[in-house]
RORO-399712 format. One record per residue (C-alpha): residue number from 1; x, y, z. Coordinates in steps of 0.2 Angstrom, whole numbers. Layout:
N
+------+-------+-------+-------+
| resi |     x |     y |     z |
+------+-------+-------+-------+
|  NUM |     X |     Y |     Z |
...
+------+-------+-------+-------+
END
This chain:
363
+------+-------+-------+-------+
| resi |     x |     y |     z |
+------+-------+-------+-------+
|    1 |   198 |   429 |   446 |
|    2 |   195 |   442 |   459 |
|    3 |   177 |   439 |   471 |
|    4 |   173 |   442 |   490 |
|    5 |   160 |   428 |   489 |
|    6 |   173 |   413 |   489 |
|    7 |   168 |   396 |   494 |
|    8 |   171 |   391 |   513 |
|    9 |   188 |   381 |   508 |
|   10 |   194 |   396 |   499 |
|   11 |   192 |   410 |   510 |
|   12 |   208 |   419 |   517 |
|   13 |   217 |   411 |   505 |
|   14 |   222 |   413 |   486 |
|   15 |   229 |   403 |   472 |
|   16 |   240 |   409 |   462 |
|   17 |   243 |   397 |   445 |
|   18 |   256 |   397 |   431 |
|   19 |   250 |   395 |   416 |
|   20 |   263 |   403 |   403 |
|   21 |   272 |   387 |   396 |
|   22 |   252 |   382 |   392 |
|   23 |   247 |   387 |   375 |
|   24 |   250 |   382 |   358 |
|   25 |   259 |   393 |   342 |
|   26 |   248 |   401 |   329 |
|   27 |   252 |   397 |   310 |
|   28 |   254 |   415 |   307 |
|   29 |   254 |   427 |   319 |
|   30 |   241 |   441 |   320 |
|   31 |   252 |   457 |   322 |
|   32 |   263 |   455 |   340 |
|   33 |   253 |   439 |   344 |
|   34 |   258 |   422 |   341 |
|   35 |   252 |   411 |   352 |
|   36 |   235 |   405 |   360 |
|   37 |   225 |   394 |   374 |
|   38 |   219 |   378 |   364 |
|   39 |   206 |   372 |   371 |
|   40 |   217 |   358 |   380 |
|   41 |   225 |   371 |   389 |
|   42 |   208 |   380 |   394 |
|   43 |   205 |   365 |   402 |
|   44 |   222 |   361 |   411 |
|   45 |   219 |   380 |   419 |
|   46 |   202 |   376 |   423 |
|   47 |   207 |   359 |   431 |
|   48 |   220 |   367 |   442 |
|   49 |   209 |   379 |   449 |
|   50 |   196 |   366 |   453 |
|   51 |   207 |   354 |   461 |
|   52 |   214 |   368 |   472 |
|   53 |   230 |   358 |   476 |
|   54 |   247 |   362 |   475 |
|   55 |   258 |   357 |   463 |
|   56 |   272 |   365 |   452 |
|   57 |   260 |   375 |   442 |
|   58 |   249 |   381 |   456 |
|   59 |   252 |   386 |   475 |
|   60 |   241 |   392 |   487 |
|   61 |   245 |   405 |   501 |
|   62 |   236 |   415 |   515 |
|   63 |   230 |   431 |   513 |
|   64 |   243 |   440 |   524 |
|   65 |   256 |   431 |   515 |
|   66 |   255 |   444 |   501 |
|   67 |   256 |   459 |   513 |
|   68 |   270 |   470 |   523 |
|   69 |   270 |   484 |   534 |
|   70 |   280 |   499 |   526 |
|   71 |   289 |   507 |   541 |
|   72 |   296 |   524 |   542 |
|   73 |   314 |   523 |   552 |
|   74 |   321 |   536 |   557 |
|   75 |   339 |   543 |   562 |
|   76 |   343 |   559 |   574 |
|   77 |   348 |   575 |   568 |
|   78 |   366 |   578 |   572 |
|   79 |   373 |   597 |   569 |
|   80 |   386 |   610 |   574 |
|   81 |   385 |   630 |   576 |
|   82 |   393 |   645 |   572 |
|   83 |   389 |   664 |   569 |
|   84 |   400 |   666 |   556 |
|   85 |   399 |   682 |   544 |
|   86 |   397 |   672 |   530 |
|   87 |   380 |   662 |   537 |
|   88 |   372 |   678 |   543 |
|   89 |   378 |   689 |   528 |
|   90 |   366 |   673 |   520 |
|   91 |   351 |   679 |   528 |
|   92 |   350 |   696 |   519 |
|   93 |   342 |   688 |   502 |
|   94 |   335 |   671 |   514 |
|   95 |   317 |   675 |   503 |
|   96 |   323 |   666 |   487 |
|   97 |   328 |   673 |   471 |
|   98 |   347 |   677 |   480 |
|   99 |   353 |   683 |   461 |
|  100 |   340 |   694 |   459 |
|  101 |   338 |   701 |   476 |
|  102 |   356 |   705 |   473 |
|  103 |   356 |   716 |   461 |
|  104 |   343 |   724 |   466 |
|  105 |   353 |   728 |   480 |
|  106 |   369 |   732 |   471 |
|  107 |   356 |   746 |   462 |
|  108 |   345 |   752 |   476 |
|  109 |   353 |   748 |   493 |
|  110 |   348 |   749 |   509 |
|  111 |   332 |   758 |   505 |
|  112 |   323 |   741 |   498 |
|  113 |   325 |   735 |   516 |
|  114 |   323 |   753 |   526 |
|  115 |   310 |   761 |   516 |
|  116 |   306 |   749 |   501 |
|  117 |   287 |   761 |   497 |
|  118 |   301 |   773 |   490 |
|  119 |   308 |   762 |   478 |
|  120 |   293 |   752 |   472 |
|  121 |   290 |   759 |   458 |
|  122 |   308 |   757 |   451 |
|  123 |   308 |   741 |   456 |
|  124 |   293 |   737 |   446 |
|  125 |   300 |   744 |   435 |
|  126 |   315 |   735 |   433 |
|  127 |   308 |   718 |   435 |
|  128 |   297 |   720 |   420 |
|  129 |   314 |   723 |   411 |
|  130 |   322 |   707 |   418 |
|  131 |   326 |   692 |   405 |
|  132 |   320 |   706 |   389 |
|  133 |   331 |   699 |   374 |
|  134 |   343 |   711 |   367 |
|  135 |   346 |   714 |   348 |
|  136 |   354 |   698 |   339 |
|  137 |   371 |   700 |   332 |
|  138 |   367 |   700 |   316 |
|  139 |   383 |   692 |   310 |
|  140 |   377 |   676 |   321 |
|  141 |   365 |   667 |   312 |
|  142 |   361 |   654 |   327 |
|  143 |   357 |   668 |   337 |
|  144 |   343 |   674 |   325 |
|  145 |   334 |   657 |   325 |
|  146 |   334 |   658 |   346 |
|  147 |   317 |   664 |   352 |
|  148 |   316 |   677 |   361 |
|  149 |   321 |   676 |   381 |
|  150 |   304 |   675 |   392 |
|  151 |   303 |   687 |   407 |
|  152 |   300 |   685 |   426 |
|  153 |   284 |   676 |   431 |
|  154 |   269 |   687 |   437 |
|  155 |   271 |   675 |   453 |
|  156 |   291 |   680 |   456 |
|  157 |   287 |   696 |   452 |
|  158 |   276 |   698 |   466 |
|  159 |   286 |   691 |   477 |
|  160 |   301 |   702 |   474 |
|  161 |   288 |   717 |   476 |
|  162 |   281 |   711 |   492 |
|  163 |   286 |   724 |   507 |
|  164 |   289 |   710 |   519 |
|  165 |   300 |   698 |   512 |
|  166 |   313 |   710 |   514 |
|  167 |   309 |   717 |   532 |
|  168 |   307 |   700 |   537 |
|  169 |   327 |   696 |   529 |
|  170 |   335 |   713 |   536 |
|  171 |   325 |   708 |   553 |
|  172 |   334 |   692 |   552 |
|  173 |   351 |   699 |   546 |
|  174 |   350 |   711 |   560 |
|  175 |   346 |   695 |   573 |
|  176 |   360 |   685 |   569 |
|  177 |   372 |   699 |   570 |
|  178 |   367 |   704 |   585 |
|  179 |   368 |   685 |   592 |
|  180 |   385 |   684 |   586 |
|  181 |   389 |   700 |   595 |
|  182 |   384 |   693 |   611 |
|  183 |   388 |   675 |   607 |
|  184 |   403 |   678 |   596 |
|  185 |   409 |   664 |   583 |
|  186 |   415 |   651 |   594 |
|  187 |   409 |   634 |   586 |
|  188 |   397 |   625 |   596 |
|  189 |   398 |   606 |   593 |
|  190 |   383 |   601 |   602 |
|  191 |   369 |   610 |   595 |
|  192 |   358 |   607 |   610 |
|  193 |   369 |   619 |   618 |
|  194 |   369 |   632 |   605 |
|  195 |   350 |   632 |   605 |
|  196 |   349 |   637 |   624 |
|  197 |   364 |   649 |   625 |
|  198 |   353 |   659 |   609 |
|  199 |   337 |   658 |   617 |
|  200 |   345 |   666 |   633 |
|  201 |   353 |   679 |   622 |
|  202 |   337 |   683 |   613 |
|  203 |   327 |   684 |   630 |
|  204 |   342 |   696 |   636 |
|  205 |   340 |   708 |   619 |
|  206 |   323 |   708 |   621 |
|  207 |   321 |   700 |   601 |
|  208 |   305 |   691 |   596 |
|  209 |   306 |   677 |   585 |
|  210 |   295 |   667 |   578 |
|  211 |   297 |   649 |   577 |
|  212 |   299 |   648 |   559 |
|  213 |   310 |   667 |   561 |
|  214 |   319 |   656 |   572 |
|  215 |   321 |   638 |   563 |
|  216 |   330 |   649 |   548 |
|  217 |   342 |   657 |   558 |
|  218 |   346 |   640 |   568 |
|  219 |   346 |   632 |   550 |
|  220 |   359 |   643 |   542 |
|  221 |   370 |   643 |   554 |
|  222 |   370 |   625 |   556 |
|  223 |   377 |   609 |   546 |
|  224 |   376 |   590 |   549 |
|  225 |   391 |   581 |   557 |
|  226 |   390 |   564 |   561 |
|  227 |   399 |   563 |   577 |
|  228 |   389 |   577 |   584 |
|  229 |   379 |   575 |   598 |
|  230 |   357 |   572 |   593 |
|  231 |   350 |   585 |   591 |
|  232 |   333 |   585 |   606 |
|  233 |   316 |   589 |   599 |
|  234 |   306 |   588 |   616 |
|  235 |   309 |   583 |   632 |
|  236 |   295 |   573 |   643 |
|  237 |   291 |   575 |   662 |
|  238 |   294 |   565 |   674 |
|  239 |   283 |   550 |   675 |
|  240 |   274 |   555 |   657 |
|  241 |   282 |   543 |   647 |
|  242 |   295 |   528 |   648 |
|  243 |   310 |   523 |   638 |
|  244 |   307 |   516 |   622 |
|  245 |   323 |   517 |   609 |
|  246 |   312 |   506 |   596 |
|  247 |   300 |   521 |   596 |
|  248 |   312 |   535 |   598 |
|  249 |   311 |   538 |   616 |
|  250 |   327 |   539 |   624 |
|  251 |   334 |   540 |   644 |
|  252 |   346 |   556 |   648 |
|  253 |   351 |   566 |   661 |
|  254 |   348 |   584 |   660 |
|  255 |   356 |   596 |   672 |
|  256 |   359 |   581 |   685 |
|  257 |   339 |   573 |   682 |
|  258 |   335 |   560 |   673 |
|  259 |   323 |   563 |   658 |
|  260 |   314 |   556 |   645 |
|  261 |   318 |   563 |   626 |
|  262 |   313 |   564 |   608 |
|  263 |   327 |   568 |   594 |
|  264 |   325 |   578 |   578 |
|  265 |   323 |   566 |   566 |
|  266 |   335 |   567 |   549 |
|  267 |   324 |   570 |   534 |
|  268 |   341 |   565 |   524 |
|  269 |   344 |   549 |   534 |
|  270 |   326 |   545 |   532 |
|  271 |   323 |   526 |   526 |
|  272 |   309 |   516 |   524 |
|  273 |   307 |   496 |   526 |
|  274 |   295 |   484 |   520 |
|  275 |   291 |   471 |   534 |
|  276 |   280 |   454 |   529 |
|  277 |   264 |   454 |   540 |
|  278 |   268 |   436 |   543 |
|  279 |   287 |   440 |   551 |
|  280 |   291 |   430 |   565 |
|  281 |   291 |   443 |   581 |
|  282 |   283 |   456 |   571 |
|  283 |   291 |   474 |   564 |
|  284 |   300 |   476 |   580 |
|  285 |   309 |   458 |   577 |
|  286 |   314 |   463 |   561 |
|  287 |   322 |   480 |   567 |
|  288 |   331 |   473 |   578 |
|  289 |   339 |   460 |   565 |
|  290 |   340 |   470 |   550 |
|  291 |   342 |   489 |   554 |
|  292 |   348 |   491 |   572 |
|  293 |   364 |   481 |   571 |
|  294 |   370 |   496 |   557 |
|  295 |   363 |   510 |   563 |
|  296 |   362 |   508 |   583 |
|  297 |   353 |   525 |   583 |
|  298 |   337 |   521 |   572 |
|  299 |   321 |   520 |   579 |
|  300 |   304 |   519 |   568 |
|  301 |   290 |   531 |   567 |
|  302 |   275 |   520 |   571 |
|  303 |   262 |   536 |   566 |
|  304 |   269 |   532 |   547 |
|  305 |   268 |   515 |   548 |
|  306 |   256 |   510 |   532 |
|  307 |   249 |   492 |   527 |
|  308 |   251 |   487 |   509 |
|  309 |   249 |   471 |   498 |
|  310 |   259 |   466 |   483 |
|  311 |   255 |   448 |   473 |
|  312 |   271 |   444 |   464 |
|  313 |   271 |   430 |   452 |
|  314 |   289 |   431 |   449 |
|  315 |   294 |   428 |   464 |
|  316 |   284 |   415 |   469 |
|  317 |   287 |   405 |   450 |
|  318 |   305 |   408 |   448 |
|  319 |   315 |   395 |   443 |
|  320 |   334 |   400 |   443 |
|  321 |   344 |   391 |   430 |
|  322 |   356 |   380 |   435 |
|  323 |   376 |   384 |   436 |
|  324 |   389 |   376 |   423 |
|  325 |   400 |   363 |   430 |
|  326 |   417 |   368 |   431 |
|  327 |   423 |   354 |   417 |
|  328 |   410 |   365 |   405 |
|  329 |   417 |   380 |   411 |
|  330 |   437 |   373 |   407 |
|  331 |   431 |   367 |   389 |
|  332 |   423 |   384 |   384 |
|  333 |   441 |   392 |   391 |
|  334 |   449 |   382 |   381 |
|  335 |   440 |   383 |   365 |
|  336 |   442 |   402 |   367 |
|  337 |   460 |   400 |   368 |
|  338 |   460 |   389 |   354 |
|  339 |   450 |   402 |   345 |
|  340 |   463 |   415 |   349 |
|  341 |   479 |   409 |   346 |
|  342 |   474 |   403 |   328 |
|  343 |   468 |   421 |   326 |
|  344 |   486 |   427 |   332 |
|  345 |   494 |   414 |   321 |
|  346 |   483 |   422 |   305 |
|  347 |   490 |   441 |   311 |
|  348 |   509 |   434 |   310 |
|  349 |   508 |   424 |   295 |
|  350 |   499 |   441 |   287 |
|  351 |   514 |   453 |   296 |
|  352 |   529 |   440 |   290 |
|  353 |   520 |   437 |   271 |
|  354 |   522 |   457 |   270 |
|  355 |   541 |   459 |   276 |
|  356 |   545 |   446 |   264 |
|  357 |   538 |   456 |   250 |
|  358 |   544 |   473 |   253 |
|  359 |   562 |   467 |   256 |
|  360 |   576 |   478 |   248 |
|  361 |   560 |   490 |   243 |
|  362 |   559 |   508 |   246 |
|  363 |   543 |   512 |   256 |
+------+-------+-------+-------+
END
């Protein structure tokens, strides 16, 4: 029973009661039932609800014992660099559909990225061709009963047909290869490095980029290495924040200062933990017990943190049964090894029974 206008003992509290060994068997069951509440056990339930006590078959708990705070944690970004030709060679079909893009390319070339108005209509063209079934070899008979092959979507078609998807990939190609020229394919293992040694080299080619231009390049090039170095995702002034590792803000030196600073968070190393409201010491107790002694670099994303409730009967009725003594366990050992060697005696008896019959016979 559900209400917001409990009686005064009642508030902030609920009663949760166990009534499934209450009821009594039907005669004959009406379709998947077979049992019902006589009139004894409507009364036992009503009883216990009245009484409001506990007992084995009903138990009474706060409110907040039924609810947890589901907290985000967090673990940095960790990544090495390098400008390799195969990364940036990537970049040329970075707009999706990398198999199709490349045979276009294998058919047109360089104009779909130079002047793609000129080949448009080819292209068009083409893409309504794509995925068109070809005749049935007749002499296949499960290739008649297949339907035909369906064609590109109206929405990939207008992808692959829109002008700046493929400026915006040669403009990217043409970046990184220009970095690499300038940075060459040394491997950076701290990607915090890497990040300022490209800006620098952008600002002295005099490239624009924008930040999402920029994350694709960086995100290309780039892969997760656990012993890396975390990767920073801002960096405080002085005095505007103070150390908080619970909370992700971590105490560095910089170029000789001491700073204050955030890490990229790991979307793959992302977790989340269920917390009781009624822990002892509160979220950042249970941290510190059951996450930070695993992963030292974990910190929780308090912006996430959510508030939830869950009323579980199982767990709060469970009755786990009780384990076999060990003289129960010897005796069903032994009646399974009495079990089997009769069952080995019956396979030699059969085995000796048939040599005896079939001696001095040709078999």
């Amino acid at each position: 029973m559900l209400s917001n206008r409990k009686l005064k003992h009642r508030k902030g509290k609920v009663q949760l009661i166990d009534a499934t060994q209450w009821f009594k068997p039907l005669r004959k069951n009406l379709g998947k039932k077979n049992c019902e509440l006589s009139d004894d056990d409507i009364k036992r339930i009503c009883d216990s609800y009245l009484a409001f006590k506990e007992s084995e078959q009903s138990k009474i708990f706060q409110n907040k014992a039924f609810g947890y705070w589901k907290v985000t944690v967090e673990r940095p970004l960790r990544l090495h660099s390098q400008l390799t030709m195969k990364a940036i060679e990537s970049l040329r079909f970075n707009s999706g559909d990398e198999e199709i893009r490349s045979q276009l390319y294998d058919e047109f070339g360089d104009t779909l990225f130079a002047n793609f108005a000129d080949v448009s209509a080819k292209v068009e063209k083409r893409l309504s061709e794509w995925g068109a079934s070809e005749e049935p070899d007749q002499s296949d008979e499960s290739e008649q009963s297949e339907a035909p092959k369906k064609g590109l979507s109206e929405k990939k078609k207008r992808k692959l047909l829109d002008t700046k998807t493929w400026e915006r990939d040669v403009k990217l190609l043409e970046t990184a290869t220009a970095l690499r020229k300038e940075l060459g394919d040394k491997l950076f293992e701290d990607h915090n490095i890497f990040i300022q040694k490209m800006d620098a080299a952008l600002e002295k080619l005099k490239i624009k980029l924008g930040a999402s231009e920029k994350k694709i390049i960086l995100r290309t090039v780039s892969w997760r290495v656990e012993t890396a170095p975390p990767v920073i995702a801002k960096i405080h002034k002085p005095g505007k924040a103070k150390p908080n590792p619970m909370h992700g803000l971590y105490e560095m030196t910089i170029s000789g200062k001491k700073a204050i600073v955030e890490y990229e968070p790991d979307t793959d190393l992302r977790d989340t933990e269920q917390v009781p409201l009624l822990e002892e010491g509160g979220i950042e107790a249970f941290i510190s017990r059951e996450v930070l002694p695993y992963t030292p670099d974990a910190w929780i994303d308090e912006s996430k943190t959510q508030i939830g409730y869950e009323v579980s009967f199982t767990r709060h009725f469970y009755k786990p049964q009780p384990l076999r003594t060990l003289d129960e366990i010897r005796a069903d050992i032994e009646a399974v090894r009495k079990e089997a060697e009769g069952v080995f005696d019956g396979v030699l008896g059969i085995s000796t029974g048939i040599a005896k019959s079939t001696k001095g016979k040709k078999l």
